[in-house]
MARSEDO-292789 format. One line per 5 residues: number of its first residue (from 1); their letters; for each residue x, z, y negated of N, C-alpha, C. Coordinates in steps of 0.02 Angstrom, whole numbers. Layout:
<nodes>
NUM	A	X Z Y X Z Y X Z Y  ...
</nodes>
This chain:
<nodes>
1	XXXXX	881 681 105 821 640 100 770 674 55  747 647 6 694 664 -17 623 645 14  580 679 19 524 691 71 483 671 35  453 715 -3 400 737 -57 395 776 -137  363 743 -173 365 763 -236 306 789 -275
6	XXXXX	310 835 -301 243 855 -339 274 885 -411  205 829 -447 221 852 -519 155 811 -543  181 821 -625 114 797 -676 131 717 -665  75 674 -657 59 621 -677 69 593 -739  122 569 -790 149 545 -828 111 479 -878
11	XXXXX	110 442 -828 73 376 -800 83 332 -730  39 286 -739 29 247 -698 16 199 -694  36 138 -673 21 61 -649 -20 42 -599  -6 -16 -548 -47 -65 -511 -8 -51 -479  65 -43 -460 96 -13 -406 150 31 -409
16	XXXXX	136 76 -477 174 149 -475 156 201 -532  197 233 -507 173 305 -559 248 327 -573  222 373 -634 282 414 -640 255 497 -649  304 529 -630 305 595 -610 335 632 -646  316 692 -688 374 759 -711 373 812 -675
21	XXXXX	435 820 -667 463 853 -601 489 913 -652  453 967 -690 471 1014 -747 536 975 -774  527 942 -800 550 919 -870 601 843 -824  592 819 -774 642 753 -740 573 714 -735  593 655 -764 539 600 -743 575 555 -696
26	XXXXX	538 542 -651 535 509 -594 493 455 -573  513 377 -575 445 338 -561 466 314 -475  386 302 -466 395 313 -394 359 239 -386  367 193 -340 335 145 -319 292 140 -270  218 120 -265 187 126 -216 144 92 -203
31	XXXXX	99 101 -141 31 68 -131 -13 74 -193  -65 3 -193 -108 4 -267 -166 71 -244  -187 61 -172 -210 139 -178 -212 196 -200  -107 226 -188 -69 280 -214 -81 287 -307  -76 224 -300 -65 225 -379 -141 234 -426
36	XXXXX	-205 201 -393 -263 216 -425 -263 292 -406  -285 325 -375 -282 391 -367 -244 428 -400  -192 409 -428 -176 469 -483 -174 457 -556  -194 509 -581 -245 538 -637 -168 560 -698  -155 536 -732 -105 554 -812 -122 633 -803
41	XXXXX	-108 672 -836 -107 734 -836 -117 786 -788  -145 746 -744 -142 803 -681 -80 799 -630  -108 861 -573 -47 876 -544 -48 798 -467  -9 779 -445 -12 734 -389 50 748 -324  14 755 -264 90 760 -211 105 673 -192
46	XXXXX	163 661 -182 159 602 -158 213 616 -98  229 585 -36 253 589 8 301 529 20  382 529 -9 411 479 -19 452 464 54  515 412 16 552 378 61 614 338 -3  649 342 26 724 315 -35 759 297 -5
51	XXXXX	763 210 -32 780 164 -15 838 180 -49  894 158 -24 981 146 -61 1007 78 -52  1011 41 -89 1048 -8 -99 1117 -29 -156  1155 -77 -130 1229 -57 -158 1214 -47 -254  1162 -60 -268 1143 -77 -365 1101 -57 -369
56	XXXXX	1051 -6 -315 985 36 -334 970 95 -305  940 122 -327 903 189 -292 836 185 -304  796 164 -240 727 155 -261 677 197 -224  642 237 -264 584 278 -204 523 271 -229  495 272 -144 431 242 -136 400 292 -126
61	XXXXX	340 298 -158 270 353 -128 211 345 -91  197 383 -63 120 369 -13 80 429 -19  7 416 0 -22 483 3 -41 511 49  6 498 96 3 530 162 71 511 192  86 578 245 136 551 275 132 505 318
66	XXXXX	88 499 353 80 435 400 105 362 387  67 369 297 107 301 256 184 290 257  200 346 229 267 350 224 304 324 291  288 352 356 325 343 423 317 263 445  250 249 424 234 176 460 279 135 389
71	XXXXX	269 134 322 321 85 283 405 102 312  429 180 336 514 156 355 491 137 430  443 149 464 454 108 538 449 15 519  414 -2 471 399 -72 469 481 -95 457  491 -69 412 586 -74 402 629 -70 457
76	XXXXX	615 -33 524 641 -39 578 651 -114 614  594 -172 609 583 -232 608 632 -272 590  673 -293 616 712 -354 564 697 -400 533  720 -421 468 690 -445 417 641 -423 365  615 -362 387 555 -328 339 617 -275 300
81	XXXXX	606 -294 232 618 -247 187 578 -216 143  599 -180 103 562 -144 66 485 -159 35  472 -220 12 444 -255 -9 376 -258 18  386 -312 64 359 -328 134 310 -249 163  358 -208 170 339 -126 211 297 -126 177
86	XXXXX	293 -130 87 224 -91 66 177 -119 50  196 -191 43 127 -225 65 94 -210 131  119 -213 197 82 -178 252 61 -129 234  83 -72 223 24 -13 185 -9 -23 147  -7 -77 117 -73 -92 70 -94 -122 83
91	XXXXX	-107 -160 155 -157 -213 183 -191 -165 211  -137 -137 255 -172 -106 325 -150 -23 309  -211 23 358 -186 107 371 -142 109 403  -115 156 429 -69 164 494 -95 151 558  -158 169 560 -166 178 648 -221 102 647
96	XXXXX	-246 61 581 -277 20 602 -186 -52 601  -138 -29 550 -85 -81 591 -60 -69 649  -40 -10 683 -41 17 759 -84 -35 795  -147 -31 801 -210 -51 830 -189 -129 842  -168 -181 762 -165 -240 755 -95 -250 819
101	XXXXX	-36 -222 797 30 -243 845 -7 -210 923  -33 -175 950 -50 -147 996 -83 -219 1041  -130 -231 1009 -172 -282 1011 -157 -352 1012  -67 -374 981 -50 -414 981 -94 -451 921  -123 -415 895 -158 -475 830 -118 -507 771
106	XXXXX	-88 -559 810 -43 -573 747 -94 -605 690  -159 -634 712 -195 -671 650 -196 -632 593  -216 -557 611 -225 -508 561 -146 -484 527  -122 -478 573 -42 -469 525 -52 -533 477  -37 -586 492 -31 -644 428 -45 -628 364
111	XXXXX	-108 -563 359 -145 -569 300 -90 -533 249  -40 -490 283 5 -463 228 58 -523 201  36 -519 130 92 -568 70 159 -551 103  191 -603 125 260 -610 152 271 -647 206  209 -643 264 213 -620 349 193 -676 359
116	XXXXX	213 -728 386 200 -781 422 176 -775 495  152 -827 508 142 -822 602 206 -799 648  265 -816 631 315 -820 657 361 -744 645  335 -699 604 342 -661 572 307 -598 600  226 -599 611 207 -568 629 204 -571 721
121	XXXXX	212 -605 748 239 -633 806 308 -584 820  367 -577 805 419 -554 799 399 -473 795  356 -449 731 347 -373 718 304 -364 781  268 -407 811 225 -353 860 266 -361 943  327 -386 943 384 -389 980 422 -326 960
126	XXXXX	435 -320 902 515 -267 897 470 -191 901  376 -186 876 364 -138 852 318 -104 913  289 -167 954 229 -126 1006 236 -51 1034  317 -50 1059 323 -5 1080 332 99 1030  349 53 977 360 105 932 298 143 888
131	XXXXX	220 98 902 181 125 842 143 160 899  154 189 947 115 219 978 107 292 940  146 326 905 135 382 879 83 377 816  51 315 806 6 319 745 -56 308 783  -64 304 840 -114 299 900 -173 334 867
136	XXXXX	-155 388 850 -218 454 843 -212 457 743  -180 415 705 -177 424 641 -236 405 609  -257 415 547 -332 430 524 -325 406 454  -358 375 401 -345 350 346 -343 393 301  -316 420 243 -305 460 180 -367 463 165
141	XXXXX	-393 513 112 -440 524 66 -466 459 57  -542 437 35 -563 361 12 -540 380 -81  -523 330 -109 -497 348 -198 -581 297 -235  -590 341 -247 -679 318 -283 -635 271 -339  -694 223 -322 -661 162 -399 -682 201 -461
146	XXXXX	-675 171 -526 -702 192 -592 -712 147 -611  -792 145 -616 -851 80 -629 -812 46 -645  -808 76 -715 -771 14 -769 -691 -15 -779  -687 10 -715 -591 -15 -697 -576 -38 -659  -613 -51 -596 -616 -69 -534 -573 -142 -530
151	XXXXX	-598 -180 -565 -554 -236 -582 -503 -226 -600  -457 -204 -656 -398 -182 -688 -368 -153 -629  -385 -117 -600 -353 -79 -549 -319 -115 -500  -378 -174 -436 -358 -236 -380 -331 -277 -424  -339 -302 -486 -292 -351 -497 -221 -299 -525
156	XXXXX	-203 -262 -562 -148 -244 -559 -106 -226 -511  -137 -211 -456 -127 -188 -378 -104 -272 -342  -139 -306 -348 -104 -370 -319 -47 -408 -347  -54 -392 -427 -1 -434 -468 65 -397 -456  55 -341 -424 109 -285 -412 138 -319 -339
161	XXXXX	101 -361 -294 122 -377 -243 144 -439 -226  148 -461 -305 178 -536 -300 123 -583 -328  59 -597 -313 19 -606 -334 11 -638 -399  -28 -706 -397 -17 -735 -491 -90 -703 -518  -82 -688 -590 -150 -666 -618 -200 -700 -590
166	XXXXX	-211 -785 -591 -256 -817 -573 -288 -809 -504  -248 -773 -458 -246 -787 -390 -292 -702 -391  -254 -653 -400 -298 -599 -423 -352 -583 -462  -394 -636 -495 -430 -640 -532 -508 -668 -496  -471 -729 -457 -499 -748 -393 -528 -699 -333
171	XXXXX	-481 -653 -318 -495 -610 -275 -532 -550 -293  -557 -536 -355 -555 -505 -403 -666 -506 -399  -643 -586 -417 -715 -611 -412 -758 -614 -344  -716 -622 -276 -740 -624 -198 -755 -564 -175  -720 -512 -230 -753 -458 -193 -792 -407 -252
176	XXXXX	-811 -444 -297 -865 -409 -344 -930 -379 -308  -952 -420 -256 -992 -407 -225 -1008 -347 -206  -957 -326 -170 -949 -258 -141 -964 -199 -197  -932 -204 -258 -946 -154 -290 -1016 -160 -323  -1069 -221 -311 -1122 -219 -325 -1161 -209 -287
181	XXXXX	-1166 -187 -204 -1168 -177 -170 -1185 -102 -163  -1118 -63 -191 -1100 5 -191 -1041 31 -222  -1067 39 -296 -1034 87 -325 -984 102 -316  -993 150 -290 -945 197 -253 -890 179 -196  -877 120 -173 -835 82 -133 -767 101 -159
186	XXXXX	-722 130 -122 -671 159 -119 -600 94 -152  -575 99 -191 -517 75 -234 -479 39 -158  -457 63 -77 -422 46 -62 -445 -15 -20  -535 14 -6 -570 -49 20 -575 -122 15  -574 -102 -75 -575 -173 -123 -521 -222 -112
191	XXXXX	-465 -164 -117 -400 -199 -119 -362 -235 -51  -410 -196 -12 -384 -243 68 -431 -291 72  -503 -310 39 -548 -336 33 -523 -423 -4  -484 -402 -30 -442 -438 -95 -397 -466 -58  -359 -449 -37 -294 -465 21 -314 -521 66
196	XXXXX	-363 -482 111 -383 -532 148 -409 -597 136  -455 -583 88 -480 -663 40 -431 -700 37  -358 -699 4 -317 -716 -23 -269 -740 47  -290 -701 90 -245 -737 154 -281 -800 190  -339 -796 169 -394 -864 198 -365 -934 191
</nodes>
């Protein structure tokens, strides 16, 4: 199993990066969070998970392990694949989706792109008993927007999640607010800010 990776930041997208691993490039797929937070030339850890399928080898990154455990526990779920898992990390933290299945809130599950009523109904059946270990889990670093990207960033981050430009552009605009508001409003805020609009 590959765990974790650290290397130079290569580049980066709306929902991945790539990595040099002294001289192996490696692209990694991830939350639009994971992915604003890292910086081209600098160094980045990311905390994976590798998916095998019969025509792929796909690995996913997080910036925390917590992420990592709650996207392969969401996979524990039947019917949630890969997909699906990291949109839940990119709706929700670990211990605030804990909180939601704990709570039985399926309204709030709905808001992840995929998850129907019937859907989230089912995950807080197969999972109640299992997210108790994210009970005490705590959210990653906040990733400071960059004034002038903040947009580029949630909409590449949503179009990464299925998402049509128009629909991200929309969400884009519902939560301008916030960054006029405050600056400084954290890249992952926006983007669950965005989500949720979009689940209305």
């Amino acid at each position: 199993m590959i765990s974790r990776l650290r290397g130079e930041v290569l580049a980066a997208g709306g929902t991945w990066l790539e990595l040099d691993l002294s001289g192996f490039g490696v692209r990694v797929l991830c939350t639009p969070a994971t992915a604003a937070a890292a910086r081209p030339g600098e160094q980045a850890v990311v905390h994976t998970s590798l998916v095998v399928r019969e025509d792929s080898l796909t690995l996913y990154g997080f910036g925390t392990p917590d992420e990592r455990d709650l996207f392969e526990l969401a996979q524990s779920a039947s019917g949630i694949g890969p997909r699906i898992a990291l949109a839940i990390c990119s709706v929700f933290t670990p211990s605030e989706f804990a909180a939601a299945v704990r709570a039985e809130n399926t309204s709030a599950i709905t808001k992840v792109p995929g998850i129907g009523a019937k859907g989230a109904a089912k995950l807080v059946l197969e999972l109640k008993d299992k997210v108790l270990g994210f009970a005490g889990s705590v959210a990653g670093p906040a990733v400071p927007v960059v004034v002038d990207g903040w947009r580029d960033q949630v909409r590449g981050g949503l179009e990464g999640l299925g998402y049509s430009s128009r629909d991200a552009e929309v969400a884009c605009d519902r939560v301008a607010d916030l960054v006029a508001n405050d600056p400084d409003v954290p890249v992952a805020v926006l983007l669950r800010a965005a989500l949720r609009s979009l689940a209305k």
